[in-house]
ROVODO-47693 format. One line per 3 residues: number of its first residue (from 1); for each residue x, y, z of C-alpha. Coordinates in steps of 0.001 Angstrom, whole numbers, padded with zeros to 6 digits, m for minus. Example, Ala and Ser with C-alpha at 12.3 -4.5 7.8 and 13.67 -1.06 7.14 Angstrom:
! residues 2
1	012300:m004500:007800; 013670:m001060:007140 .
This chain:
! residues 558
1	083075:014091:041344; 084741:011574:038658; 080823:010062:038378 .
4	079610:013225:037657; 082302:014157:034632; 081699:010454:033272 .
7	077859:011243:033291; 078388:014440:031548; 080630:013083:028929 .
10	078649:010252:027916; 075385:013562:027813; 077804:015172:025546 .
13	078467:012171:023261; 074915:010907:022948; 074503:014831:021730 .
16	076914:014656:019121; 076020:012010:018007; 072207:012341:017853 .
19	072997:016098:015859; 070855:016670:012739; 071364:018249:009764 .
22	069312:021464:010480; 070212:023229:007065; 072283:022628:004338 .
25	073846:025651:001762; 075883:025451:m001640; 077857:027987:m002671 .
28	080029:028827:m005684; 077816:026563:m007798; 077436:028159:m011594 .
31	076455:024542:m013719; 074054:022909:m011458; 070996:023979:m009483 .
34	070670:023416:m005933; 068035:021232:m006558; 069934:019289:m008419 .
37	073015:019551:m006073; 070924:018151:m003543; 069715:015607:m005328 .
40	073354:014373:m005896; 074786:014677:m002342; 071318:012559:m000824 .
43	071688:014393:002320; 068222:015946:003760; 067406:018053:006288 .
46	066413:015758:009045; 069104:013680:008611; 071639:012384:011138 .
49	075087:014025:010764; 077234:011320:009572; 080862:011875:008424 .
52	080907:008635:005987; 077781:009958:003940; 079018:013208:003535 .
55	082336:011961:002131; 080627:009666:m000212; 078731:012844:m001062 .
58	081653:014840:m001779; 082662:011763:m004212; 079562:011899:m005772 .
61	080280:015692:m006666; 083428:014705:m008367; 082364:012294:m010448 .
64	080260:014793:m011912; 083183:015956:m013978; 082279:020050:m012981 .
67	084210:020546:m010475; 087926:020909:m009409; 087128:021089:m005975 .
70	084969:020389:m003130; 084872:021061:000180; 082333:020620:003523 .
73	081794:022986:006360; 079849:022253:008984; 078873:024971:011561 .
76	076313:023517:014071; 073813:021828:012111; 074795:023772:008969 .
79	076373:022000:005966; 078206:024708:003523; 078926:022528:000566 .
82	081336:025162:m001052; 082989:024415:m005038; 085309:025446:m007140 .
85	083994:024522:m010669; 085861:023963:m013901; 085661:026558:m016453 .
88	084316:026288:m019466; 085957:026094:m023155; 085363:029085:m025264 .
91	087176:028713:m028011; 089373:026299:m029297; 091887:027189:m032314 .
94	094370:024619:m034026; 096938:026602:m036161; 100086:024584:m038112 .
97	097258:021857:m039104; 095193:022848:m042255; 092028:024668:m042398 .
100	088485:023786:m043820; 087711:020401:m044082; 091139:019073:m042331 .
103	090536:021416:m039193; 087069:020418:m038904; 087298:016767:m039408 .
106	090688:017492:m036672; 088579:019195:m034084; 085688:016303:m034504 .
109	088290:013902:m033392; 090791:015416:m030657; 087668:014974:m028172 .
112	087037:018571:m026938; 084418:020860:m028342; 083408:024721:m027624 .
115	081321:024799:m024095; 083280:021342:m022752; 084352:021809:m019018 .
118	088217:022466:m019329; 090223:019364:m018166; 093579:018890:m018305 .
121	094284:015384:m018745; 091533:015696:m021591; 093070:018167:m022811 .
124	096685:015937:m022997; 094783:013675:m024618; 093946:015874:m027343 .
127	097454:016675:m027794; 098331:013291:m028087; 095131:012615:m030899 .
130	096586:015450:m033079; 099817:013743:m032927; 098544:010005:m033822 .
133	096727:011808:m036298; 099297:013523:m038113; 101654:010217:m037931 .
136	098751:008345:m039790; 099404:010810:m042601; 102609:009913:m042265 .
139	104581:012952:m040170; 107155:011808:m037387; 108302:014156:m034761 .
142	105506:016439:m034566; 105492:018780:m031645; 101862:020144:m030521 .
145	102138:023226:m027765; 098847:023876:m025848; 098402:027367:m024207 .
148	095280:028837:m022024; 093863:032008:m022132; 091319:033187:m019545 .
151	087980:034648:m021487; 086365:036589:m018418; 086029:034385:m014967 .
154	084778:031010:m015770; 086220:030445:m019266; 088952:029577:m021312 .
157	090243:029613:m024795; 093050:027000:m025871; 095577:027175:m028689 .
160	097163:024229:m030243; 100238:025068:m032097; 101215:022547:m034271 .
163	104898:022026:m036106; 104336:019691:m038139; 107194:016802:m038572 .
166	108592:015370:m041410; 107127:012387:m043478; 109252:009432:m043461 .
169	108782:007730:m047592; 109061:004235:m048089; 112236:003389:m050296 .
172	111873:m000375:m050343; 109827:m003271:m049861; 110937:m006595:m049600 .
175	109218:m010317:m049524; 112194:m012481:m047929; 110789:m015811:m049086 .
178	108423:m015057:m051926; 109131:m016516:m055240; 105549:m017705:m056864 .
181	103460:m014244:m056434; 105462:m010701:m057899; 106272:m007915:m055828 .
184	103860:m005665:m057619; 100869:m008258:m056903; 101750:m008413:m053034 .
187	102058:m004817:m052792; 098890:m003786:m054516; 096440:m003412:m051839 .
190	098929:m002328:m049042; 098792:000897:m047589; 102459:001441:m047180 .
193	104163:000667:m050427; 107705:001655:m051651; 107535:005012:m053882 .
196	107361:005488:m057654; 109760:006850:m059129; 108466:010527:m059532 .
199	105536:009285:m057182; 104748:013101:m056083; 102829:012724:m059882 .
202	099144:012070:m059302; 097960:008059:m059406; 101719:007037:m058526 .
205	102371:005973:m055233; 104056:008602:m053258; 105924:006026:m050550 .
208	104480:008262:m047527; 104252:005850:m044384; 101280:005202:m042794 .
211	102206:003437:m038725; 098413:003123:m038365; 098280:000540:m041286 .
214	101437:m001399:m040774; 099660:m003778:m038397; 097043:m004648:m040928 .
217	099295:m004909:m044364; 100489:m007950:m042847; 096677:m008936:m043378 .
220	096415:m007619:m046903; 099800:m009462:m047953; 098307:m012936:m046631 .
223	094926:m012302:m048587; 096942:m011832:m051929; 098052:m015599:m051024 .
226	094430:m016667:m050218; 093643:m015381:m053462; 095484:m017603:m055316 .
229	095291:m020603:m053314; 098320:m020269:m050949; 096015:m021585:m047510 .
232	099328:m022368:m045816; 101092:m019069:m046703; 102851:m017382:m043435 .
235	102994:m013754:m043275; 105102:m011799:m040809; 104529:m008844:m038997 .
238	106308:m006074:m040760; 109444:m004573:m039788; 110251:m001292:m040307 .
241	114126:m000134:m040574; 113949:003989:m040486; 116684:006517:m041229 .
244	115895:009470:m038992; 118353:011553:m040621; 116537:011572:m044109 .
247	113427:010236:m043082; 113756:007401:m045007; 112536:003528:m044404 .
250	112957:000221:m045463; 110004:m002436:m045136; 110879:m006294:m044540 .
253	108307:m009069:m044582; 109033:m012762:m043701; 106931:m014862:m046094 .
256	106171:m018586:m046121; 104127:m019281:m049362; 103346:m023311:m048636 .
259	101172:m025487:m051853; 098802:m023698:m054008; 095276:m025576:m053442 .
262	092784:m026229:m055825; 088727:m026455:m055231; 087866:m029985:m054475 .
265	084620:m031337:m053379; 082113:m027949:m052442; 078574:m029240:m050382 .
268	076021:m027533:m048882; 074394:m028437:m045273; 070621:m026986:m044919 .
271	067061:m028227:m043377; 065584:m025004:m044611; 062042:m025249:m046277 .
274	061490:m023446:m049920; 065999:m023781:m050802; 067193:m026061:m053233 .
277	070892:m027100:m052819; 071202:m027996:m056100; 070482:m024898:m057225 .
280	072342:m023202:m055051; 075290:m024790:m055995; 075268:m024147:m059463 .
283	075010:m020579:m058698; 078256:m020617:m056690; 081586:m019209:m058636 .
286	083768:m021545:m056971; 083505:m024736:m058557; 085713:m028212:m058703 .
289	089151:m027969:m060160; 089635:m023991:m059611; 092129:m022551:m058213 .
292	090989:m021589:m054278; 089947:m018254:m054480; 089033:m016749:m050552 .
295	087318:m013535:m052548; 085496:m016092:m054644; 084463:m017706:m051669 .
298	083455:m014465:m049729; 080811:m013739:m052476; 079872:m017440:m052460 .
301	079109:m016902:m048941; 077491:m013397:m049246; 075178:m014740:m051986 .
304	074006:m017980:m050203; 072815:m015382:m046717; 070991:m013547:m049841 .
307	069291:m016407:m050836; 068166:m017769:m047268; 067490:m014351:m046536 .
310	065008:m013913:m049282; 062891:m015973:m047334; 062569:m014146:m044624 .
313	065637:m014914:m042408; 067101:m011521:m041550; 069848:m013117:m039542 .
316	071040:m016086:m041878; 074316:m017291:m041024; 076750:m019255:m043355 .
319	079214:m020912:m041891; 082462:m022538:m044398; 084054:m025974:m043385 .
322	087083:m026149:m045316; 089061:m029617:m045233; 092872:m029307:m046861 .
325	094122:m032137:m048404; 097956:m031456:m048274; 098781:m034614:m050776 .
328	096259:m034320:m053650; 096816:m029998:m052778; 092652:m029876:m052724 .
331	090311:m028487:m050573; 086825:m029961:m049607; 084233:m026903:m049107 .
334	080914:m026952:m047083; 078498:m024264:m046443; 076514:m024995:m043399 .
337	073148:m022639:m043917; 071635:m021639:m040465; 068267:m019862:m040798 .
340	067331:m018518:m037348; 064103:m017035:m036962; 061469:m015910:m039810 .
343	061278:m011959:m039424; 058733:m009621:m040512; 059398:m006110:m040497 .
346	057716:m003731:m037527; 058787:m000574:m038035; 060537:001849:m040956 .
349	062386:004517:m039459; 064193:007369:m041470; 066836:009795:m039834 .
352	069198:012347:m041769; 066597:013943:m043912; 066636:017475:m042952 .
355	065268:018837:m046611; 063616:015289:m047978; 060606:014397:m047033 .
358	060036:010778:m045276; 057074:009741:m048026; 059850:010800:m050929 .
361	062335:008150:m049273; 059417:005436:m048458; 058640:005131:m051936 .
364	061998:003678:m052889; 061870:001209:m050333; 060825:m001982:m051326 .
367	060179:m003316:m047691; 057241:m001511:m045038; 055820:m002288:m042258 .
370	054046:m005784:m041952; 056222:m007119:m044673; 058115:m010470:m044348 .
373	061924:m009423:m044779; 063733:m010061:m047999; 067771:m009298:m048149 .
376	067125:m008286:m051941; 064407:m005996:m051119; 066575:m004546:m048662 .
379	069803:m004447:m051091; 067485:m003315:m054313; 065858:000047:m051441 .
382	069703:000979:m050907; 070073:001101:m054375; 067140:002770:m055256 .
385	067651:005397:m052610; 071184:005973:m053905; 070590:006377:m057827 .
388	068181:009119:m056859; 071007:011466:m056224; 069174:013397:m053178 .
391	071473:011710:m050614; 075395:011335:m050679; 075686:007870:m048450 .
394	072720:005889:m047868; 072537:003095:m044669; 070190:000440:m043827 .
397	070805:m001335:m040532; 067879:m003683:m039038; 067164:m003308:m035357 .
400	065615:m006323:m033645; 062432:m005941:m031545; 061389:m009443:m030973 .
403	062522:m012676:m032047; 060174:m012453:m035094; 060068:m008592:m035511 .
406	062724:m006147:m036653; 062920:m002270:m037499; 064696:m000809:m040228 .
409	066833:002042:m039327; 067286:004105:m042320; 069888:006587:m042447 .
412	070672:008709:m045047; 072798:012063:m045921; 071848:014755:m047907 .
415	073746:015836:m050460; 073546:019380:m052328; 070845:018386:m055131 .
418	070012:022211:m056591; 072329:024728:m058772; 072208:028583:m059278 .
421	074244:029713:m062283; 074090:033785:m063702; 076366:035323:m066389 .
424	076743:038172:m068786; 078784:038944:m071778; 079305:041298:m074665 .
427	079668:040290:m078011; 079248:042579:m081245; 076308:040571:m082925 .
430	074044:040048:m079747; 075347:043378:m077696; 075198:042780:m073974 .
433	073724:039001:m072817; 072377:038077:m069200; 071304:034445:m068510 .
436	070343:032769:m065192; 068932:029433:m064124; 067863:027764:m061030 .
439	067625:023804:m061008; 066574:021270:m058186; 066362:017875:m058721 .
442	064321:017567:m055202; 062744:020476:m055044; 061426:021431:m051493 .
445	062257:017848:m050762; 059562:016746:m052550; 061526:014505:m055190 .
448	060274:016558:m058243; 063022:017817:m060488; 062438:021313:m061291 .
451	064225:024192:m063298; 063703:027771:m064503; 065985:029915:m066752 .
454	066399:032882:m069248; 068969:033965:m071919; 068303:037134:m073369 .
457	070755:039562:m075796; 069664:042593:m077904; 068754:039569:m081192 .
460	067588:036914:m078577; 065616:035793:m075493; 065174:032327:m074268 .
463	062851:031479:m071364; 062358:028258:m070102; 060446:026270:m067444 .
466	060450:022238:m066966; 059009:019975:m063838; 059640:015890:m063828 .
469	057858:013923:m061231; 059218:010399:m061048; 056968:009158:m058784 .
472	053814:010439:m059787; 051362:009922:m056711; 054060:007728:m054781 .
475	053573:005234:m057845; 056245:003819:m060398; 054661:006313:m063021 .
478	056840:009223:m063760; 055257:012365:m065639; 057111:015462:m066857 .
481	056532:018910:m068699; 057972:021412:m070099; 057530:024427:m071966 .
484	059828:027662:m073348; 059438:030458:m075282; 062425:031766:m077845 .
487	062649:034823:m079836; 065280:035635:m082787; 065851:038999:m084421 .
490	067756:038468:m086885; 068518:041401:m089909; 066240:040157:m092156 .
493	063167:038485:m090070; 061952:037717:m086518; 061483:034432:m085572 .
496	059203:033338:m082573; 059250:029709:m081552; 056724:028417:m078533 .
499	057027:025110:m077640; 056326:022351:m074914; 055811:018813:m074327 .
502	054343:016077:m071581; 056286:012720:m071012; 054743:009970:m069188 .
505	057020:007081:m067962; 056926:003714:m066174; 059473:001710:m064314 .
508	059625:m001603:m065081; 061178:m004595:m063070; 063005:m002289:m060356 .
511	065778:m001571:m063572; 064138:m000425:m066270; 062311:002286:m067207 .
514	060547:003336:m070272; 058689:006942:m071419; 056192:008427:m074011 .
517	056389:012035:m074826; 054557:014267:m077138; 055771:017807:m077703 .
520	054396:020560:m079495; 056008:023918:m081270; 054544:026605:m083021 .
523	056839:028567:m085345; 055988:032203:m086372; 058316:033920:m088888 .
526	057884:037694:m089756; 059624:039001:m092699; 060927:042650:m092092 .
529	061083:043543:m095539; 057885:042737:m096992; 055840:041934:m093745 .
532	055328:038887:m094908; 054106:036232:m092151; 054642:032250:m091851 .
535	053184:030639:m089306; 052977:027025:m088348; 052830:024198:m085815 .
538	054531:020568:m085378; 053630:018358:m083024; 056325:015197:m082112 .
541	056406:011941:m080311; 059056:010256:m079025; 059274:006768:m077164 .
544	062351:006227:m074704; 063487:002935:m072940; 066308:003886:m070167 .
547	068424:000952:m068047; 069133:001854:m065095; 073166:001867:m064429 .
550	073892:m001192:m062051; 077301:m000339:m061625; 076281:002632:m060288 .
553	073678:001614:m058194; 076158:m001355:m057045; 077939:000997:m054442 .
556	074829:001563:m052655; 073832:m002078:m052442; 077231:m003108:m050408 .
C-alpha cells in the first residue's frame, strides 16, 4: 500500500510540475494593450508554469511606472494578470506663486505636467522644487500644501497652495583679512551683497539673499583677486549669521590676499602647420611687466583656439602652464596649442524655426556642407543670424560624426518680428482720422521686410506700401521699393503727391554694407480759386554706406 501512495505522489508531482500555461488574461489594464502587456511579462502560451518568471514578470510591470499594483492568479493553466493602475493628472493649479510667466516657468520645473501618471513621491518632490525655488528668490519658511481631487475614475487634479515666507536681506558683508582690494570691488559681481540704502529703488541692490548662490560667491570673490594678480589669495566659504526674528543676515568671508604677481615670461608650445607663434604672441593682451590679469588671460586663451581653429581644428585645445615665482612676484606663462583632428563639416542642421524658412537661415551661415571648419565662420554665422532680428537666442553646437567630420546643430528661437497698430482721433482741422499699419520684417518667413499702411482725415489720406529684400536671390545683394500716395485739402488748394523709389545694396566684408537708391515724386497742385494747375516731377538719388553694430552683434558671437 505505502508503494502505491509513493508512486502516486511522485505521478502527481511530475504533473505539477510539467503544467503549461494554457491561457493567459489581463484585466483592469486602461494605458497599455495586451499586446503590449504581453510583450512585457515574456510569458507565452506554451510555456512551463514557473513561479520565478512570473515574479520577475510582475517586477517588470512595476517598473513600468503605471501601475500601483499587481497581482497573479492562476486557476489551472490560466494566468489572470489583474492591475490597479495609477491615475492620471488632470489638472495641476499652483496658487500663492505668481501667474504668467512665473507660473509657467514654475510648472516647467516642479517635474509634473497635465496627463503624468499621479505619483506620490513625485509629487513630494514637487513640493520640495517649489520650495528650493522660492528660497533662490530669497523666501525662508515657505509652506507648500498639496491636495487631490478625483476628476471622474482614473484622474486627478492637484492644488499647490503656496504661503509664501519671508525674504531674509543682507545687512552686512564683511572681508576679515582684506586690506589691498575695497569692499565695493569684492562685492561687485556677487549675488548676495549687503543692501543699499533705499535699495527697494531700481539699479540699487536690494540685499535679498540668494542660498543657491552662496556656494559660488566664494568663487566670484577669489576671481576679483585673480584679476588683479592675487594667485595666492584664499577665499573662504561664506558664513551666514541669520536673525529669524527680522529676517535679517550678516555675511562673513575669511580672506587671505598673498603677493600681487606680475606677467613674466609668456611662450607658446605648437607643431601646428600654417601658425606663426610670433604672431600669435603679439596679438595676446597679456604681455611682460602687467599686472596678472586671469580675464586677460581667458581671452588670450579663447583667441589662440580661434586662431588654430581657423584652420580647421574644431576641437583645438589650449592648455596654460603657469610657473609663480614667489621672490621676483612674476609669473612665467605658456600656452601649449593642441590641434586634434582637421574637420570638415558634413551636415547643417536647423531646429526652432517654426515661421522661418531653413534657406532664409542658410544664407547667413558662413559654413555648409563640404566646407573645412573655421571658428570665425562659425562665430561671424551666430552673429549674422542674430543682427537679423527674426530669432531672440541663436545656438551653434557642432556634433561629431567621424574623426574628420562634424554636423552643425543650429538652434534658434523665434522671436515676434511683425506689428499691427490702428487708431482714430478727432481734431477740429482734420475732423475724424483712422490710420492702420501692418509691418513684418520676415514676412511669411521669407526674410523680406514688408509693410502696408493708411492715414486718412476729412483734409488728408496717406497710403503707403514698401518691400526690402536683403538677400536678393540668397546673394549679399539687397533690393528694396517703395511707393505711397498722399493727398492734402487744404482751404485754398489740393495737393496730390505720388511718389516711390528702388534701392539696391551690397554687403561688403561680412560688416559693411552700402546702398544706391533713386526715388521719384510727382507733385500736382490744384488751385481752388482760380483752377489753376501745377504739376511737376523730381526724381532723387541717394548713396548710403551702413556699419554694421559689432557690439550688438557681439552677444551672439559668445
Amino acid at each position: 500500500m505505502m508503494k502505491k501512495i509513493v508512486f502516486a505522489w511522485i505521478l502527481l508531482s511530475a504533473f505539477l510540475l510539467a503544467q503549461k500555461v494554457t491561457q493567459i488574461r489581463f484585466e483592469g489594464l486602461a494605458h497599455l494593450s495586451p499586446s503590449v502587456a504581453q510583450e512585457i511579462a515574456d510569458i507565452h502560451v506554451g510555456d512551463q508554469m514557473d513561479d520565478a518568471k512570473i515574479n520577475e514578470s510582475i517586477k517588470n510591470f512595476f517598473s513600468q511606472g503605471y501601475f500601483k499594483d499587481v497581482w497573479v492568479d492562476k486557476q489551472g493553466g490560466t494566468l489572470i494578470y489583474h492591475f490597479k493602475e495609477k491615475v492620471a493628472i488632470a489638472n495641476i493649479d499652483i496658487k500663492g506663486y505668481g501667474t504668467g510667466d512665473d507660473g509657467e516657468k514654475l510648472l516647467a520645473s516642479i517635474g509634473l505636467k497635465k496627463g503624468d501618471l499621479y505619483d506620490s513621491r513625485r509629487a513630494l518632490k514637487s513640493k520640495k522644487a517649489i520650495i528650493s525655488r522660492l528660497e533662490a528668490k530669497g523666501y525662508y519658511d515657505t509652506v507648500v500644501e498639496l491636495t487631490t481631487k478625483p476628476v471622474g475614475e482614473s484622474s486627478v487634479a492637484l492644488t499647490f497652495d503656496v504661503n509664501k515666507g519671508e525674504k531674509i536681506r543682507i545687512k552686512k558683508m564683511n572681508f576679515v583679512g582684506a586690506s589691498k582690494m575695497s569692499k565695493g570691488d569684492l562685492e561687485f559681481d556677487l549675488a548676495n551683497k549687503e543692501e543699499d540704502f533705499m535699495g527697494w529703488m531700481p539699479f540699487l541692490n536690494d540685499g535679498v539673499a540668494r542660498i543657491d548662490q552662496l556656494e559660488y560667491d566664494a568663487f566670484r570673490v577669489k576671481d576679483v583677486y585673480m584679476k588683479h594678480g592675487y594667485l595666492d589669495a584664499f577665499v573662504s566659504k561664506p558664513l551666514m549669521r541669520v536673525d529669524f526674528g527680522a529676517y535679517d543676515a550678516e555675511v562673513d568671508y575669511q580672506v587671505s590676499e598673498g603677493n600681487q604677481y606680475r606677467v613674466g615670461d609668456v611662450s607658446i608650445a605648437q607643431n601646428i602647420e600654417g601658425l606663426d607663434s610670433e604672431k600669435l604672441l603679439e596679438s595676446l593682451s597679456l604681455k611682460k611687466g602687467k599686472i596678472f590679469n586671469i580675464k586677460r588671460m581667458r581671452k588670450d586663451m579663447e583667441d589662440l583656439k580661434e586662431a588654430v581653429g581657423n584652420l580647421g581644428y574644431a576641437y583645438a585645445n589650449v592648455a596654460p602652464q603657469m610657473h609663480k615665482n614667489p621672490e621676483s612676484k612674476t609669473v612665467n606663462i605658456q600656452y601649449v596649442l593642441q590641434a586634434g583632428d582637421e574637420v570638415t563639416i558634413n551636415d547643417v542642421l536647423i531646429s526652432g524655426n517654426n515661421t522661418t524658412k531653413d534657406r532664409v537661415i542658410r544664407r547667413y551661415l558662413y559654413l555648409a556642407p563640404g566646407d573645412k571648419f573655421n571658428a570665425r565662420d562659425l562665430k561671424d554665422s551666430k552673429g549674422a543670424l542674430g543682427r537679423t532680428g527674426f530669432f531672440e537666442k541663436v545656438d551653434i553646437q557642432s556634433q561629431r560624426v567621424s574623426a574628420d567630420k562634424i554636423n552643425l546643430l543650429v538652434n534658434v528661437k523665434e522671436a515676434a518680428t511683425g506689428t499691427i497698430s490702428a487708431g482714430g482721433g478727432y481734431g477740429s482741422f482734420e475732423g475724424f482720422m483712422l490710420n492702420a499699419s501692418v509691418s513684418d520684417k520676415n514676412f511669411l518667413g521669407s526674410g523680406i521686410n514688408g509693410s502696408i499702411g493708411f492715414d486718412v482725415s476729412k483734409v488728408s489720406t496717406n497710403y503707403n506700401l514698401s518691400f526690402t529684400n536683403p538677400k536678393l536671390w540668397d546673394s549679399p545683394y539687397s533690393l528694396g521699393f517703395s511707393i505711397y500716395k498722399k493727398k492734402y485739402e487744404y482751404t485754398n488748394f489740393t495737393q496730390d503727391q505720388l511718389g516711390g523709389s528702388l534701392t539696391l545694396g551690397r554687403e561688403f566684408l561680412r560688416y559693411f554694407h552700402a546702398s544706391v537708391g533713386v526715388g521719384y515724386i510727382d507733385n500736382k497742385s490744384e488751385s481752388n480759386d482760380n483752377n489753376l494747375t501745377v504739376s511737376y516731377g523730381e526724381t532723387t538719388t541717394t548713396i548710403t554706406q551702413e556699419v554694421i553694430d559689432l557690439f550688438y552683434g557681439d552677444k551672439y558671437k559668445k
